[in-house]
C-alpha positions, 0 to 999 in steps of 0.5 A: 358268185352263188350257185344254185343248190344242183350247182353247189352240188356238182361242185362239191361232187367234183372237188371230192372227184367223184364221178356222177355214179360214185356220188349217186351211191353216196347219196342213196339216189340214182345216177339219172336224178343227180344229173337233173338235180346238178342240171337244175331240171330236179331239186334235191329232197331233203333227205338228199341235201341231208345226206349230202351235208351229213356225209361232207360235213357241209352247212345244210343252211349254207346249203339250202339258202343257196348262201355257200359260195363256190368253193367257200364249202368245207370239203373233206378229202377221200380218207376224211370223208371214209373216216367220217362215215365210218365213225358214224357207224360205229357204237359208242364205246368204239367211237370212244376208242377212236378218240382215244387213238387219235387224241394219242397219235396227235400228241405222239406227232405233235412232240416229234415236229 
């Protein structure tokens, strides 16, 4: 079954167990109009969905073709998601660093299993 986009967007909001207030901010939008958008009433802008798929690392052709089926969106836990935007943030040298971390605690572990 396929969902509208205000759908697909609940959905995603509530498989992460954000509340409408919490989701909002992620979003850079208000409360009021993610409940219209989830409701049908408002469609997202484009700077929303681009946000949306950016911070989730979702399909924004998926999204917006309305070709993502409920629960077929990849979706990130909490920690990925903060790991996520916070890598982001950070300048090129550090991201490298980052990898350079992870790339070692993945070998590390990986013998250990």
């Amino acid at each position: 079954m396929f969902m509208n986009i205000g759908k697909q967007i609940k959905s995603i909001r509530k498989q992460h167990k954000f509340t409408q207030i919490q989701f909002a901010k992620v979003l850079n939008i208000s409360q009021g109009n993610l409940s219209e958008i989830e409701s049908g009433k408002l469609d997202p802008s484009l700077e929303t969905v681009i946000n949306l798929c950016r911070k989730f690392n979702l399909d924004f052709n998926g999204l917006i073709n309305n070709q993502v089926s409920e629960g077929s969106t990849l979706i990130l836990d909490a920690n990925e998601t903060k790991l996520i935007y916070g890598f982001r943030q950070l300048q090129a040298e550090a991201k490298e660093e980052v990898i350079d971390f992870i790339e070692l605690k993945l070998k590390r572990y990986s013998e250990t299993i």
